[in-house]
N, C-alpha and C positions, 0 to 999 in steps of 0.2 A: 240556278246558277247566278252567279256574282261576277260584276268587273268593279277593278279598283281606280279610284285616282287618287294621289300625292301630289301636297304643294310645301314647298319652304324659299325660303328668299336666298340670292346668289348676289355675289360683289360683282360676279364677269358671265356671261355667256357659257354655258356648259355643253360637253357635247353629251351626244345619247349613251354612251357609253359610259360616261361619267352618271349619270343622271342615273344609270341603270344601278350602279355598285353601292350609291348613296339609297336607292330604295331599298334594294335588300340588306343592305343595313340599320335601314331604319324598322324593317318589317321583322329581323331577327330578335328586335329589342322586346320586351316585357311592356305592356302597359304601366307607366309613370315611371318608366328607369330613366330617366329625362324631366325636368323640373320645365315647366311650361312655360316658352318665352310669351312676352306679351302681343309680339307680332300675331303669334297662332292663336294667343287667346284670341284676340278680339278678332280674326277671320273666323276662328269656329263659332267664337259667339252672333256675327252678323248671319253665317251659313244657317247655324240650326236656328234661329230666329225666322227666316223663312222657311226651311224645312227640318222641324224636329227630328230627332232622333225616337227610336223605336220605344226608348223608355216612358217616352212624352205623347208619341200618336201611333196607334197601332199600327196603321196604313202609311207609315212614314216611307220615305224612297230607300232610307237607307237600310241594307240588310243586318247590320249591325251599328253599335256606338260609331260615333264620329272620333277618331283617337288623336290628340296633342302629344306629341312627341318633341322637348325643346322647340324649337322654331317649326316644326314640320305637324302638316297636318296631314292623316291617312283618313280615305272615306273608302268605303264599299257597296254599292248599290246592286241592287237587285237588273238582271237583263233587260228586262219588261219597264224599268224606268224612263221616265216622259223625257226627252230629247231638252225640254225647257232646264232640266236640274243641271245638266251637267254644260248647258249655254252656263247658267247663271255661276257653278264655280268658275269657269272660264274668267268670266267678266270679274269674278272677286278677286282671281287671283291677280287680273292686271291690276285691279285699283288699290290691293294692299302692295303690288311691287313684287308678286311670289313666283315662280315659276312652277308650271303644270306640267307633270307627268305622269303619262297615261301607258307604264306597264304590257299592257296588251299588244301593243307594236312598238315600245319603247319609241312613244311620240314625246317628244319637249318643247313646249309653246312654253315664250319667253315673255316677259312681262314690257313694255313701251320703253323702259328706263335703259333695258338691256340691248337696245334696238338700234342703236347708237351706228354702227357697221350692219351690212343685211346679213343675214344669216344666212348660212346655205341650206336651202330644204330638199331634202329627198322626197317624193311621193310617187306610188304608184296604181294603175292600174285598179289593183288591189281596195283602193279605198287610205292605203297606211301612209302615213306622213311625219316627219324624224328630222330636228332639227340638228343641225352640225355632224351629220352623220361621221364615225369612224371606217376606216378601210374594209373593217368587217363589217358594219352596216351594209354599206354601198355594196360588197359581193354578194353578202346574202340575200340582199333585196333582187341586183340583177341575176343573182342564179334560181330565183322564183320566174323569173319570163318565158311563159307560154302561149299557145294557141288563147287562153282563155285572160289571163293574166299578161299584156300584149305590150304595155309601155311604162316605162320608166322614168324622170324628170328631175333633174338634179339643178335648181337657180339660184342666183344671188343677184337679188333684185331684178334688173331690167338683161343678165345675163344668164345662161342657162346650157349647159346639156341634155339630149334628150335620146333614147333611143325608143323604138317599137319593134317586135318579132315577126316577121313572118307577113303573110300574104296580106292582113290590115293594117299592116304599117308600108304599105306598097312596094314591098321587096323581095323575092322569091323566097319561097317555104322552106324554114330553117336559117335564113337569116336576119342579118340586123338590120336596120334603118338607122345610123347616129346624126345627130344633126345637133349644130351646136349656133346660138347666137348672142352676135356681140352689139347686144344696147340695140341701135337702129336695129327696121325688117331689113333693110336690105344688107345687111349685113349676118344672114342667116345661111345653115351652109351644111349638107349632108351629104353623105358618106355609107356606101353599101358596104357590108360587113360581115364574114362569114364565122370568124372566130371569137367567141365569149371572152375569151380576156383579152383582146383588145378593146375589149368595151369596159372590162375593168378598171384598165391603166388610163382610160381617157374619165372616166369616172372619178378614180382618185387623185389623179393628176388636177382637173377644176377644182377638187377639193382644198387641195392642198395648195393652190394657187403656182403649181407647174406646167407650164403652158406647152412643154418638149412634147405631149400628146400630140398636138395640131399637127405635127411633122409626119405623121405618122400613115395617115388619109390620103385615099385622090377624093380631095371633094369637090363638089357643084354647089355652084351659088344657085340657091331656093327664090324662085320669085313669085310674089302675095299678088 
């Protein structure tokens, strides 16, 4: 088995859903139906310089060619690949300026230039993490929350919403724990919840920067 990552350079902050349409567009294409910008040259020429491609080392990471696609670069690496390969795209993508995305949970790590406003991150429980999530993002990720799969985390910078499910998030079994805070701790503040999409509309409401959600809670101020 094989995962992939994609990087190409962006003028603004894209969200996951966009990031998603642009990959499988670029994955529909033919090898060289796209004339190679120089941005992607010289990222894949730094990349396979540290680690060749399969034509060059047998035991190379990657499970096939490294592909230039105009400005975008696609890799595919083997499962079993050393955690150090896919640090080091990371790191290349922010020094060429490229944004990463990692497909598998439609993750978008943005490059320092693009950093300009925080971003809002989705992450959960799960391990999966998705930058600018769309309204379909955010339901699909809280309609994965279970006994096992338990919290959810939606921030932008020093603010955040959050929910946890059930008896580990310290709330009777089958419901929610939302808790949401603004900058300061003491400014932090949760709310017991029994219905999933109120956890939605307070979800996409922070996203969207609609704050009518708040109205909507009896909440208690949380004290650290």
């Amino acid at each position: 088995m094989s995962f992939d990552l994609a990087v190409w350079p962006e003028a603004s902050t894209v969200t996951a859903e966009e990031a998603t349409r642009k990959y499988f567009a670029l994955t529909a294409l033919e090898p060289g139906a796209l004339p190679a910008g120089p941005r992607a040259v010289a990222f894949h020429r730094e990349l396979t310089a540290r680690y060749p491609e399969p034509s060059a080392l047998p035991d190379s990471p990657w499970s096939a060619e490294v592909t230039v696609l105009g400005d975008a670069v696609l890799m595919s690496m083997g499962c079993s690949t050393p955690g150090v390969v896919v640090a080091f795209v990371r790191e290349l993508a922010e020094r060429h300026g490229f944004v990463l995305y990692d497909p598998r949970d439609g993750a978008v790590y943005s490059p320092p230039a693009l950093r300009g406003e925080p971003a809002v991150v989705l992450s959960a429980c799960d391990g999966s993490r998705v930058e600018n999530p769309g309204a379909a993002r955010i339901e699909a990720a809280l309609a994965r929350l279970s006994a096992g799969n338990w919290f959810v985390v939606l921030d932008r910078g020093d603010h955040y919403v959050q929910v946890g499910f059930g008896e580990r998030a310290a709330t009777r079994r089958g419901w929610f724990a939302l808790e949401h805070r603004e900058g300061l701790p003491h400014r932090h503040f949760r709310a017991e919840v029994a219905e999933r999409s109120r956890i939605v509309r307070a979800f996409t409401g922070f996203a969207t920067g609609d704050d009518s959600w708040r109205l909507e809670f009896d909440w208690q101020r949380t004290n650290f």
